[in-house]
N, C-alpha and C positions, 0 to 999 in steps of 0.2 A: 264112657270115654268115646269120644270124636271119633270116626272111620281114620283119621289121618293120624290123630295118633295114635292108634292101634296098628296102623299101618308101618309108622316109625320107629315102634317099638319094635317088629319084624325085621327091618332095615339094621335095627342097631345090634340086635345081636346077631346077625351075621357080619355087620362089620365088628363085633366084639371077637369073633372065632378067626375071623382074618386077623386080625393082629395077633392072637393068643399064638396061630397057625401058622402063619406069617413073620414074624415079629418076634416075640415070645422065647416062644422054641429057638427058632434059628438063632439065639443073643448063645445059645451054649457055644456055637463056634466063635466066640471071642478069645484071642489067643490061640486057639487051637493051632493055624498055620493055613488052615485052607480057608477057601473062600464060604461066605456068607452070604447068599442073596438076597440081602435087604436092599432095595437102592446101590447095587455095588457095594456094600460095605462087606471089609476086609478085615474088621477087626482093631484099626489102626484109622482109618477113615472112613465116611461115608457122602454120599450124594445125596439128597434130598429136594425135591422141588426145585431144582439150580442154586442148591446153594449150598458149601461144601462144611463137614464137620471135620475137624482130627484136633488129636489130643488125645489123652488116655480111652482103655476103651470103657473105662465106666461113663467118663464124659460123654464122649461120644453116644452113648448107653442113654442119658437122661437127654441130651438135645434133643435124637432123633424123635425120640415116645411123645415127648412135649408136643415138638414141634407137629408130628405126624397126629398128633390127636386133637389141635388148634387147626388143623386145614380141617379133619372130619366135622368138627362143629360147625365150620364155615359152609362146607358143603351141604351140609342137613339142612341148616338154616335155609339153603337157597333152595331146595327142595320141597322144604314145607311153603317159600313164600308161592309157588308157584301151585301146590297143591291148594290151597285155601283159596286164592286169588278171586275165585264164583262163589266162594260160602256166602251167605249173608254177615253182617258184621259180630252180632254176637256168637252165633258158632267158630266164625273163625278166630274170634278172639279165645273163646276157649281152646281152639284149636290147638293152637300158639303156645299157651299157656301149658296145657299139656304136654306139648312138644318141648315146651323149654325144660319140664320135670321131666320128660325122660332121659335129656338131653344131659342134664347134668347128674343124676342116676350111671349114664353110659363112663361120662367123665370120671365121675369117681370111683365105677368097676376097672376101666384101664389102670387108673390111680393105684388101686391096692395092687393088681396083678404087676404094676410095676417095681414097684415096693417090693412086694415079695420074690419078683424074679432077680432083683439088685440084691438081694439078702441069700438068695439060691447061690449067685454066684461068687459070691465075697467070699463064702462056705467052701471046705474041704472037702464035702459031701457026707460027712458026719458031723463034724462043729458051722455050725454057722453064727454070724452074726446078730447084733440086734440091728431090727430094721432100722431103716434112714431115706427120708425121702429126699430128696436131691436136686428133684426139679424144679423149675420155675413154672408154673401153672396159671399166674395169676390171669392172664387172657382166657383161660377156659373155665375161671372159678366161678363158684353161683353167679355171684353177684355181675360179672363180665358177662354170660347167659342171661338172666335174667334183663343186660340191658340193653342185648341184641334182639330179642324178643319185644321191647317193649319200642325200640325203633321200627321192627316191621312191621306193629301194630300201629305204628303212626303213620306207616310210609302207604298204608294200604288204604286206613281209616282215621286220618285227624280227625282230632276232636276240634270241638268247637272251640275258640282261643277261651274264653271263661271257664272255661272245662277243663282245662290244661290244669295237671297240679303243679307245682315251683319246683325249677327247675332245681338241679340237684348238683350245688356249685363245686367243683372240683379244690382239691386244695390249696393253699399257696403252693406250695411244692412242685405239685403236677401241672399248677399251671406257667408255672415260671421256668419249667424244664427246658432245655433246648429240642428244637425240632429241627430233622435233615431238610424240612420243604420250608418257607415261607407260607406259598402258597399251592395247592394243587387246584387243578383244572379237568373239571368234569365234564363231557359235553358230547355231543353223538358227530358221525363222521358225516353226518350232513353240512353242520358248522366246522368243519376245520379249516378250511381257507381260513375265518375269519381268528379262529382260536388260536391258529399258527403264528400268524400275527402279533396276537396279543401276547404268547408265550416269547418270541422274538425281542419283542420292545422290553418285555421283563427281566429279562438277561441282557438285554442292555444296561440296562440300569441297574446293574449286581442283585437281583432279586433273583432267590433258588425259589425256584420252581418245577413243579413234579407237570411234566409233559411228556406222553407219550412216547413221542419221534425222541424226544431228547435222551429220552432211555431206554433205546433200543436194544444197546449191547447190553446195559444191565437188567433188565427180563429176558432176555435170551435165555430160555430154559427154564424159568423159573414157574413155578404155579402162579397165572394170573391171577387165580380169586382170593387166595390168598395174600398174595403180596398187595393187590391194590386196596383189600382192608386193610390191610397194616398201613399203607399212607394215607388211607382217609379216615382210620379212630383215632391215629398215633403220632403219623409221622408229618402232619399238615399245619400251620398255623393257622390259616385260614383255605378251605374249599371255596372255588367259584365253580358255581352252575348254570353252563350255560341252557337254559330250559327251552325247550320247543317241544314241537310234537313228535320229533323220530323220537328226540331224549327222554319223552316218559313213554314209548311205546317199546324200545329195545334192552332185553333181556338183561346185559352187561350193563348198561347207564343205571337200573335198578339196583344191581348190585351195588354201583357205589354210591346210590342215593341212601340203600339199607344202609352203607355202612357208615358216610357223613352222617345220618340222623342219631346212630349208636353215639358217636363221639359228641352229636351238638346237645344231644340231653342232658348230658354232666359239664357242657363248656359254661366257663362263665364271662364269655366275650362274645360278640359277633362272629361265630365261625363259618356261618353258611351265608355267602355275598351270592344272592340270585341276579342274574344277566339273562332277561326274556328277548329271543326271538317273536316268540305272539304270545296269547294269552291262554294259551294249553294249562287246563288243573294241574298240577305237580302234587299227587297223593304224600302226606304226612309234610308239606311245608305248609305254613299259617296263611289264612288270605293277609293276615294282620304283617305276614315278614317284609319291610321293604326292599325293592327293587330296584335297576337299572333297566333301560331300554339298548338292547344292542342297537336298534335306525338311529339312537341320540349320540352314540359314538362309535368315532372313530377307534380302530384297533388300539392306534394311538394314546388318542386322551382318553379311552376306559383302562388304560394301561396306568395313565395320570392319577385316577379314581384308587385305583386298589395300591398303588403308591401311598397315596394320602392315608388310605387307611391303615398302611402299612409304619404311617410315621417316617416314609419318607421322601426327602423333597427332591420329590420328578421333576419338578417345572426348570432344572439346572441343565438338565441332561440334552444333549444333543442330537439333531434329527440323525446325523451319521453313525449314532450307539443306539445299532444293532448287531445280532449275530449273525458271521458270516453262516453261507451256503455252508455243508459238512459231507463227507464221505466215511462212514465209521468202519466200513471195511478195511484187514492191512495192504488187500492190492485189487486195484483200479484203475479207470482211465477215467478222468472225468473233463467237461467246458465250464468252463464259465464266462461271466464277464469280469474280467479284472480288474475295470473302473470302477466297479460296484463294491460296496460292502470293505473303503480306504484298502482296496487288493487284496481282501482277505478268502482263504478259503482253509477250511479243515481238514484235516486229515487224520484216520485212526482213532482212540477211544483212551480212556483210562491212562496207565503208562502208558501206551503208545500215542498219545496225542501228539500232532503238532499241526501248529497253528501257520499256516507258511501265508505269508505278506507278498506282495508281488506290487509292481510298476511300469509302465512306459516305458521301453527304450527306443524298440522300433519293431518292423514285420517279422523281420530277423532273430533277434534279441530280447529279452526282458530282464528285467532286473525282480532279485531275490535275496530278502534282509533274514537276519539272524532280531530284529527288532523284539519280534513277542515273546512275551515271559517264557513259555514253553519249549524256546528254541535256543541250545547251546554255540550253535553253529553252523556256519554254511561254506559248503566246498562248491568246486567243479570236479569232478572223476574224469580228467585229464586222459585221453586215450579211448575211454571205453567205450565198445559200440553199443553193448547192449548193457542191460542191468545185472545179468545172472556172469559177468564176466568181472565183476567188480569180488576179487576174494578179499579185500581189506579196507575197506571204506575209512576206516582212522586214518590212512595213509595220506590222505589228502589235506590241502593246506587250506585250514581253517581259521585265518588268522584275521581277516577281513569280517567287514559289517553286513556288506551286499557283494552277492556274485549277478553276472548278467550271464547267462546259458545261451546259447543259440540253439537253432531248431536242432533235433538230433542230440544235443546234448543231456548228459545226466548231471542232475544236482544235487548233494550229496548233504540230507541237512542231518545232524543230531539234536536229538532233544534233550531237558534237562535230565530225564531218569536215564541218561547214557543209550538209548535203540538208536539207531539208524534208520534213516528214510531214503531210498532213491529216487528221483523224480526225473523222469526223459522226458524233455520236449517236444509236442510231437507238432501241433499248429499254434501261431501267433497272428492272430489278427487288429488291425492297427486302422483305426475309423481315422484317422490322419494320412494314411495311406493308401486310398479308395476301398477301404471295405466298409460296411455299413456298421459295424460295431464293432468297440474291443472287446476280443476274445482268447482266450488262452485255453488249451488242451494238452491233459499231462496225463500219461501215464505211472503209476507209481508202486511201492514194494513199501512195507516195514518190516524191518528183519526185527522178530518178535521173541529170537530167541537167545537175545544178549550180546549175540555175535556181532563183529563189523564183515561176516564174509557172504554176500548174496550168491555165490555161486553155489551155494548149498538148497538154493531154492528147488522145490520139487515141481515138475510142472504142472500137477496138476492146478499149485496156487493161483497160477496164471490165469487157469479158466474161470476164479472166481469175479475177474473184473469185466466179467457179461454181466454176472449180476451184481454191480456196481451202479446205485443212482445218485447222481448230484443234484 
């Protein structure tokens, strides 16, 4: 046996005693009334990696085990790639290999232990049930190990393309599934000006795409190494790569190259679209996979490219469809320029989106529509000087398309899932009026807790619009 995995095998059973010791044990306080420190769980719900469970607490019960034993694998995994990385090729292949036999060895001791802990407590403490396994496992079953294993063994040491055995075509089924991404975008933060771009003009043109910035609020909290394997074996239609040399030299771009190679082994489409900055080896892609040159396009027309690929027709789409500027915080101050982006800017996340539209009136004044989908309506808050003075935001007449606020003023939008937004005007800059560019600055609130009453606001919300960037 390898140093590495004898070394993993040490690894995994102490992470077997942590969950047994951890985990395990502590599921007797289900029901009980007190608390459980698993991730905060209570018995009734739990936290995990940012991402919430409730339901019964056996449910609760099979999520958490699952889930918590599909990030350990992903972890190992990333452990060993880094351990082997100096072996020569065939030690580390064996490496790998015994690391993927330990690895699912581990999977299936959690397995029974859970099993039989769901049968402990179904149990009266003298009668118990017959077992039932309950989970969903299939991401950590052999077969899902053995083909994360067989991605880092590409990603580290491709074979030669005649050496390649046939690929291992996924079924109709799975491949006709729906996916939350179109596309995701891989790429180091060298390139981001230019990927930002490219993510922009993609949502221009109703293409979902997995970008970073774009999902900020929803990984907030959440385990990155896990969630971004999950949009690059699962949740992707197609991965773009943008390769260079930061991207195959940083830690994190490895991981989701590990993990688009898992998923392109069983794809039976074009899933990996490479976009080279230069001519950097990218370990376990084929010389034979063709490419793109980022110097041959524009953010633009390589936007046109993956369209095409995508089956659908960019070439309709307007230079003006792009995504405006965004603030995903509920309270800020932000500028922008208003002429840009048909007066668009964003505000807030999830329910609390709204898309607020803006216009020309003058240095004074601007105008502000109820136009985008996301927007119910638009007031003036009549009276109020400040924002936290407004207790009933409904109150106001929203019977209008466009209101015009002047500087000082609050404007009062609602959006479709019924929250409230306040927005003070605070500068209006008017390139018609000797300034040098249109500019607007607004201060703003979302009342995020179903109410129309902002005087409920605490203050400390207020100091979060320092760290507010538009």
């Amino acid at each position: 046996m390898t140093p590495t995995a004898t070394r993993l095998h040490m690894r995994l059973d102490e992470r077997y005693l942590w969950f047994h010791n951890q985990w395990f044990f502590k599921w007797h306080h289900i029901g009980a009334g007190s608390s459980a420190d698993i991730d905060t769980f209570d018995g009734r719900q739990a936290h995990y990696g940012g991402i919430k469970f409730s339901g019964s607490p056996r449910n609760v019960y099979w999520w958490a085990i699952v889930r918590g034993t599909k990030k350990e694998v992903i972890e190992q995994f990333t452990w060993v790639e880094e351990a082997v990385r100096n072996y020569s090729p065939a030690v580390a292949i064996q490496a790998i290999d015994e690391c993927a036999g330990a690895l699912m060895s581990f999977v299936g001791k959690l397995r029974r232990a859970a099993i039989e802990k769901d049968r402990i407590l179904r149990g009266d403490g003298i009668n118990f049930p017959a077992e039932h396994d309950s989970g969903n496992w299939e991401d950590v079953s052999d077969q899902a190990i053995v083909k994360q294993a067989e991605a880092l063994k590409a990603a580290l040491f491709p074979p030669a393309p005649e050496a390649m055995p046939p690929a291992v075509k996924a079924d109709a089924t799975a491949s006709a599934a729906p996916r939350a991404y179109q596309v995701a975008l891989s790429f180091a933060g060298e390139q981001r000006a230019y990927v930002r771009e490219v993510a922009r003009h993609l949502v221009a043109r109703g293409v979902a795409v997995f970008y970073d910035e774009f999902e900020a609020t929803n990984l907030w909290g959440k385990d990155g190494v896990e969630y971004f394997h999950k949009v690059f074996t699962k949740d992707a239609r197609h991965a773009v790569m943008f390769i260079s040399e930061a991207y195959v030299a940083k830690k994190w771009t490895r991981h989701e190259r590990r993990s688009a190679l898992s998923r392109a082994i069983s794809a039976d489409d074009e899933y990996l679209l490479p976009v080279r900055f230069d001519d950097t080896p990218l370990p376990g892609i084929p010389d034979t996979l063709q490419y793109l040159r980022a110097a041959d396009f524009s953010p633009a027309a390589l936007t046109v490219k993956i369209c095409e690929k995508l089956g659908i027709g960019a070439g309709s789409a307007k230079a003006s469809d792009i995504a405006p500027p965004a603030a995903h915080a509920t309270v800020g101050e932000v500028t922008f320029d208003y002429s840009a982006y048909n007066g668009g800017f964003l505000i807030g996340s999830g329910p609390f989106t709204f898309e607020t539209k803006w216009s020309k009136a003058s240095n004074e004044r601007i105008h502000l529509y109820n136009d985008p989908p996301s927007i119910d309506g638009v007031a003036i808050a009549k009276g109020a000087g400040e924002i936290a003075a407004i207790s009933d935001a409904s109150a106001f007449d929203f019977t209008s398309r466009s209101r015009s606020p002047a500087v000082g003023e609050i404007a009062i939008l609602r959006n479709s899932n019924g929250f409230y937004a306040a927005i003070q005007i605070v500068d209006i800059q008017d390139d018609t009026r000797d300034a040098s560019q249109d500019s607007l600055t607004f201060r703003y609130v979302i009342q995020t807790d179903g109410t129309a009453d902002f005087g409920r606001l605490q203050s400390t919300e207020a100091s979060q619009s320092d760290a507010v960037s538009s």
